[in-house]
C-alpha positions as CSV (number, residue, x, y, z in Angstrom):
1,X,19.7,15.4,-24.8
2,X,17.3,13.7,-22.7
3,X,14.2,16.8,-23.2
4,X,14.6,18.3,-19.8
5,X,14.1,14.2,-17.8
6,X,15.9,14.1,-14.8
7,X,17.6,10.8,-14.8
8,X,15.6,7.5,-16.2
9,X,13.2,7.0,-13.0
10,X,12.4,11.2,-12.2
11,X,13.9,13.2,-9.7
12,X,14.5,11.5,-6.4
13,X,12.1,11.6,-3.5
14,X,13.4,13.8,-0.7
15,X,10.4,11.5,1.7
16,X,10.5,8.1,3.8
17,X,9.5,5.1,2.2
18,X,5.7,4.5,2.5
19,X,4.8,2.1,5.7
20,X,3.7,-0.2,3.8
21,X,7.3,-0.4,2.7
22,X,8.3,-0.5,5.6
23,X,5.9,-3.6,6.7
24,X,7.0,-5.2,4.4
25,X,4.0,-5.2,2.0
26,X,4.1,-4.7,-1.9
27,X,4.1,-1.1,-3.2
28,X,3.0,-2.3,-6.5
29,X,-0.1,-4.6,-7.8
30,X,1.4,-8.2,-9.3
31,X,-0.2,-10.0,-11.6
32,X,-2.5,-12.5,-10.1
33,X,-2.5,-16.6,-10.7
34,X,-6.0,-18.0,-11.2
35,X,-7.3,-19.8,-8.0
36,X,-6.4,-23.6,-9.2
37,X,-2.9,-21.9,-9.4
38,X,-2.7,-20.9,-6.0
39,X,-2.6,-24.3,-4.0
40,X,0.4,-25.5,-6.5
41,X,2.3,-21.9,-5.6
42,X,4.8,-21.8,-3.0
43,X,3.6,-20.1,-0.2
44,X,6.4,-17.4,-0.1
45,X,5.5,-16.6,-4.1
46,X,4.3,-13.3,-4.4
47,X,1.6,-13.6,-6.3
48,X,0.2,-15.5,-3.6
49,X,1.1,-13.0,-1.5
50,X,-0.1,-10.5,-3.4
51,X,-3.6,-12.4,-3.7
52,X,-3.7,-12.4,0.0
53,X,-3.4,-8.7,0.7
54,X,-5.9,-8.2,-2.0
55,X,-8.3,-10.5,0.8
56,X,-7.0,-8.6,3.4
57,X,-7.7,-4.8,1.6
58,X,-10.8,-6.4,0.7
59,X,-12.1,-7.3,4.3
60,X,-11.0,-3.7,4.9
61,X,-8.8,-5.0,7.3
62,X,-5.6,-2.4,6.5
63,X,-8.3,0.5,6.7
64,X,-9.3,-0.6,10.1
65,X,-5.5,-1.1,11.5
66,X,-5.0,2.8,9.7
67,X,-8.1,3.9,11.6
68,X,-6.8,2.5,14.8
69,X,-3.3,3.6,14.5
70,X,-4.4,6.9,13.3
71,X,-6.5,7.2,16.8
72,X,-4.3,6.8,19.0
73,X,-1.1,8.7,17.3
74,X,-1.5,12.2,18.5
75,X,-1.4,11.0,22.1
76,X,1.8,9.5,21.8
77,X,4.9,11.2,23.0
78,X,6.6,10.5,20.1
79,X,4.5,12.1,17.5
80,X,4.0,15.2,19.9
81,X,8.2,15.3,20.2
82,X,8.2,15.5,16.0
83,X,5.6,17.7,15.5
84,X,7.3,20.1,18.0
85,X,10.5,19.7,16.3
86,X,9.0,20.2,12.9
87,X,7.2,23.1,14.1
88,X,10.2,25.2,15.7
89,X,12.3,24.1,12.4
90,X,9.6,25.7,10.0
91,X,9.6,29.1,12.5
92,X,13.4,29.6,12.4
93,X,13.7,28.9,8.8
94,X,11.0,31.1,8.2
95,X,12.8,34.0,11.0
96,X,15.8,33.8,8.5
97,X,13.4,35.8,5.5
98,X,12.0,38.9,5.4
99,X,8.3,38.8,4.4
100,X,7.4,41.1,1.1
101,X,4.9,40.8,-1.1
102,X,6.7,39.1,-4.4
103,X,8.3,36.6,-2.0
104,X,8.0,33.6,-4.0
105,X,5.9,31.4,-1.8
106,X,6.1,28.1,-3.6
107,X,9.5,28.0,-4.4
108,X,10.2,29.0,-0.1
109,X,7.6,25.7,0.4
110,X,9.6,23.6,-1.6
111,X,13.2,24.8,0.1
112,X,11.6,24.4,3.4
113,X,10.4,20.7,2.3
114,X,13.7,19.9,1.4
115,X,15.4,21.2,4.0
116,X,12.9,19.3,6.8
117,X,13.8,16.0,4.6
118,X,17.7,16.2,4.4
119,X,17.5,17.2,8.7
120,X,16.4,13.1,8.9
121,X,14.1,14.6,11.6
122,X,11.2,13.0,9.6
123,X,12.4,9.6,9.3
124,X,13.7,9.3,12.4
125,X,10.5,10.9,14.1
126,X,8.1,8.2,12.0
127,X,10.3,5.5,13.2
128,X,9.7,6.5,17.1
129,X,6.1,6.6,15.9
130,X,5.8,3.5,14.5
131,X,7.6,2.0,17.7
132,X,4.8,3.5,19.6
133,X,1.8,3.0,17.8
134,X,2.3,0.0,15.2
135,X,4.8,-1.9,17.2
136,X,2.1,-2.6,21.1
137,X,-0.3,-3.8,18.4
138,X,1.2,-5.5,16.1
139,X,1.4,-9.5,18.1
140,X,-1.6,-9.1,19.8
141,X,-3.9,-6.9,17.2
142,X,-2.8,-7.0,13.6
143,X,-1.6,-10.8,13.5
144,X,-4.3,-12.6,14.8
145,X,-6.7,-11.1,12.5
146,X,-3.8,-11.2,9.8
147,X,-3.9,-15.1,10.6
148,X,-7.9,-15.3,10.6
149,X,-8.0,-13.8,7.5
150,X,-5.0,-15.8,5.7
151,X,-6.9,-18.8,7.2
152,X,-10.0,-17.8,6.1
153,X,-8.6,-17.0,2.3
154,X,-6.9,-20.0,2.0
155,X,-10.2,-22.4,3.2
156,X,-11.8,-20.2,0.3
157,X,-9.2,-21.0,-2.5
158,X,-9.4,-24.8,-1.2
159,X,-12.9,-24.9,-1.6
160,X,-12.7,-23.0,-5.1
161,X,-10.4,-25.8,-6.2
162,X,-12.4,-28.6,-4.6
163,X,-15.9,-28.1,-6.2
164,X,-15.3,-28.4,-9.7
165,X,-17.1,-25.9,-12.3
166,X,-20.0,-27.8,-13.9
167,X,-19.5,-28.7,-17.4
168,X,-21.1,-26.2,-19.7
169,X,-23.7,-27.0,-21.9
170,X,-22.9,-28.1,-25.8
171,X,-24.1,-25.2,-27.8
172,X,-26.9,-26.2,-30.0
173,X,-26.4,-26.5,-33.3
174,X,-28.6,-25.5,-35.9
175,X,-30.0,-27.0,-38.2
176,X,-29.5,-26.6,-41.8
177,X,-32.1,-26.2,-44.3
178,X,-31.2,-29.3,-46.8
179,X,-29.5,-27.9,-49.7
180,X,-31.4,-27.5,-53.1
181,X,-32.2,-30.8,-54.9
182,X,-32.2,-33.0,-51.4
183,X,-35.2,-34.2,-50.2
């Protein structure tokens, strides 16, 4: 037996893949090259990638596109239309049981949750939203800042690369007391 694992990697996940999926970005950390290593990188390689989303995320400039996006999404028809469908969805479901005090609440939660998933009204919903909210600023907003930044992070690793570390002092040796019999 496998003690109770479902399948190798968990049980699967009923949800979307994260925007950042989506985008295009890297779920996961990668290991990262040392700056001399960067120049000699194609620029495609994603640790050199991953080294300039860590810039990026560093500027805080995903946390200001989030906060931007996130401002304007409840005024767009789009979210409005999913969170309207989501809504009447939970209310029938929930019409279909009769309330009582041992009702099991969690385990109605999770049958709800999984039933809102496998309708694809969540996906498709967040894919209208995207369209509507990431999509207007994405050429005019997000890249030219993207572009500043890249720019910006790649002037940095030239410079890195171009002022050499200074050599580091010798340690200083000790001396030793002359051994017995030496003058």
């Amino acid at each position: 037996t496998d003690g109770g694992r479902v399948g190798a990697l968990g049980p699967p996940s009923p949800l979307p893949p994260p925007l950042s999926l989506k985008l295009g970005f890297p779920s996961a950390p990668l290991p990262r090259p040392s700056p001399a290593m960067a120049k000699n990188l194609p620029p495609e390689d994603p640790n050199v990638i991953a080294k300039i989303v860590d810039h990026l995320k560093n500027r805080g400039l995903f946390d200001e596109f989030r906060r931007d996006c996130l401002a304007d999404v409840d005024t767009k028809p789009a979210y409005q239309n999913l969170r309207q469908r989501v809504d009447n969805f939970v209310s029938n479901h929930l019409a279909n049981h009769e309330w009582n005090p041992t009702l099991n609440k969690n385990q109605l939660r999770n049958e709800l949750r999984q039933r809102v998933c496998k309708s694809g009204m969540l996906e498709s919903g967040v894919d209208r939203i995207i369209s509507q909210v990431v999509d207007p600023k994405l050429y005019h907003i997000f890249k030219p800042q993207i572009e500043k930044a890249v720019h910006e992070f790649m002037a940095t690793e030239m410079n890195e690369e171009a002022v050499p570390n200074p050599p580091q002092e010798p340690e200083k040796q000790e001396l030793s007391s002359p051994a017995s019999g030496t003058p």
